[in-house]
C-alpha positions in Angstrom: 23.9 39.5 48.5 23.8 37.2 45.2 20.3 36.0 43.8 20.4 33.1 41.5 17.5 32.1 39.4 16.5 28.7 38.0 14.4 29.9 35.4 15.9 30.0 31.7 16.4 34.1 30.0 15.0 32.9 27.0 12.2 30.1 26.8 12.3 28.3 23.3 9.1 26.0 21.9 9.6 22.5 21.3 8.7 22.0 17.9 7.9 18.4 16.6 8.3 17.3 13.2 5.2 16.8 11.2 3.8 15.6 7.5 2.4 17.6 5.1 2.2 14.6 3.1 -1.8 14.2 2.0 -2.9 10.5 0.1 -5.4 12.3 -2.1 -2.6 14.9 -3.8 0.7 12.8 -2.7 -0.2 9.1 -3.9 0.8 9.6 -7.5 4.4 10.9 -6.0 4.3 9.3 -2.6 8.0 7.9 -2.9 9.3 11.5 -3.3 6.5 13.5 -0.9 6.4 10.9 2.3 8.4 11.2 5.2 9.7 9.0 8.1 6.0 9.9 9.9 4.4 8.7 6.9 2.7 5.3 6.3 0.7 3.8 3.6 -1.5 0.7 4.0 -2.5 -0.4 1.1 -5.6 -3.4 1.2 -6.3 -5.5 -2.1 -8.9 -8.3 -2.2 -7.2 -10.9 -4.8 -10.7 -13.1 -4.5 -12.3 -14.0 -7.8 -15.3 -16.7 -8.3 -14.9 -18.9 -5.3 -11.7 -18.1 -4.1 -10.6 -15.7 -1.4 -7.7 -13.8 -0.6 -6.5 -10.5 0.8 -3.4 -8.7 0.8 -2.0 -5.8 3.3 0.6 -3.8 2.5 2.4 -1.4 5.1 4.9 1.2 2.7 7.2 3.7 5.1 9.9 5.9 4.5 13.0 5.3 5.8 15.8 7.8 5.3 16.3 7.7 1.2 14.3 4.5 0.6 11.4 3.1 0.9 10.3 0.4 3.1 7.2 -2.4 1.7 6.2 -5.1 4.1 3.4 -7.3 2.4 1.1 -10.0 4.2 -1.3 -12.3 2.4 -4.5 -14.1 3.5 -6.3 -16.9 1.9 -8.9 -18.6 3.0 -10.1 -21.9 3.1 -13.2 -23.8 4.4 -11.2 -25.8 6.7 -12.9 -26.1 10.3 -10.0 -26.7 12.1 -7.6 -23.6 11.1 -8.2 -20.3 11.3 -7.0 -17.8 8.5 -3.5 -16.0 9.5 -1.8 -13.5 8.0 1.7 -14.3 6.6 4.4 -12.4 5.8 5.2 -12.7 1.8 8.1 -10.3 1.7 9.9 -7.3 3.0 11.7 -5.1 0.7 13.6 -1.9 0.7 14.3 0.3 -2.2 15.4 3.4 -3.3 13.2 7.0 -3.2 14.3 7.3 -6.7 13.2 3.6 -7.9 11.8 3.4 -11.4 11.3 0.0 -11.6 8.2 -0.6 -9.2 6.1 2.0 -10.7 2.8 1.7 -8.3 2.3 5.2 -8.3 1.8 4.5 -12.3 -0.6 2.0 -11.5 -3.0 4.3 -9.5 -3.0 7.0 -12.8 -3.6 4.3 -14.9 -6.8 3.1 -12.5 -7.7 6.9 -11.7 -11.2 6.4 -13.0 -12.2 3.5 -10.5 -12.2 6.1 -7.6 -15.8 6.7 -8.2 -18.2 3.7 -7.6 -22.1 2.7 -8.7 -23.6 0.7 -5.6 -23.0 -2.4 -7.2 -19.7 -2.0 -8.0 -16.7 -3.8 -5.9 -14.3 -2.7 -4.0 -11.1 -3.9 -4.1 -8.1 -1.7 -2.9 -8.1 0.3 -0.3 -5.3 2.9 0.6 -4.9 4.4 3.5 -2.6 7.3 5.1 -3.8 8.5 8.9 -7.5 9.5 8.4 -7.4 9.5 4.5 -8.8 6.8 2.2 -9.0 6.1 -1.1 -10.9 3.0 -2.7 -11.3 1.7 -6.1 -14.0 -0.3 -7.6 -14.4 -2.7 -10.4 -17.7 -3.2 -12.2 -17.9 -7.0 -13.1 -15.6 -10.5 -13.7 -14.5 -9.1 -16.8 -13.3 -5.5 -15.3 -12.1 -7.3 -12.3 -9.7 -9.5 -14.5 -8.4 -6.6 -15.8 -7.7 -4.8 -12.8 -5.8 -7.9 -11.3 -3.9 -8.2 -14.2 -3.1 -4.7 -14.5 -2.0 -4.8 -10.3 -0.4 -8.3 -10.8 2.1 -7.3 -13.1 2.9 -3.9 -11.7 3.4 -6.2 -8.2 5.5 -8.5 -10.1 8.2 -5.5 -10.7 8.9 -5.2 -6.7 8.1 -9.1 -5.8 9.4 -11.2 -9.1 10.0 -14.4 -7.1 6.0 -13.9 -6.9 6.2 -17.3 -4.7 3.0 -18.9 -4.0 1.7 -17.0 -6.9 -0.2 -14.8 -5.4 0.1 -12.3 -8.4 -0.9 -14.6 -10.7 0.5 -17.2 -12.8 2.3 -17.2 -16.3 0.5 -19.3 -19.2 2.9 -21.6 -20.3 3.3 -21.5 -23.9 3.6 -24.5 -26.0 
């Protein structure tokens, strides 16, 4: 007599990959600490006096480099067409990149985190159920926050087409 068995000797766990990778502690080194589970939206409201515009960007890892797809909104007061989202640009660099320094950017702006009730906010970041915001206080501080974020921008987006991070003075 010969008894077979369809069960398996030894049962091993499925384990599935996961992120340790935490926006609060990891976005000053996200290039380096994010994995292929990972994603980053970042939301900036470029609007100043009258004008309006919003920006979303979605940042990935994808094996050794990182991935930045960027969409821009403005809006206008025309009746018959609805604001859309449009893709500005896709790019793709390096893990190691030193020329797009965003991670700079937030140190440099690490005192906005905190907010009066008045004060605006104008970035948001998000990674799963984390979110960090920062906040300007006024026209003047506003200025130099989109400066600050234009020119950092610039570094990763230097055809800046449509100029939506700003435009150079022309000197005479």
């Amino acid at each position: 007599m010969i008894l077979a068995s369809c069960k398996k000797e030894t049962e091993s766990k499925t384990e599935f990959p996961k992120s340790d990778f935490n926006l609060k502690t990891d976005l000053t080194v996200f290039k380096k600490n994010m994995t292929e589970l990972d994603t980053i939206k970042v939301f900036f409201d470029h609007s100043v006096c009258t004008y309006e515009g919003y920006e979303r960007i979605e940042i990935t890892k994808q094996s050794d480099s990182i991935k930045i797809r960027t969409e821009f909104k403005e809006l206008t007061f025309s009746e018959n067409k609805k604001p859309e989202w449009n893709l500005v640009y896709e790019k793709k660099i390096s893990e190691t990149d030193t020329i797009w320094q965003f991670e700079k950017f937030i140190e440099r702006n690490a005192n906005r985190k905190t907010s009066d009730k008045e004060n605006r906010g104008i970035l948001i970041i998000e990674n799963k159920k984390d979110t960090i915001q920062f906040y300007t206080d006024g026209l003047v501080d506003l200025n130099h926050f989109l400066e600050d974020y234009y020119l950092t921008m610039r570094k990763i987006y230097p055809e800046n087409k449509k100029g939506i991070y700003g435009y150079e003075l022309a000197e005479e």
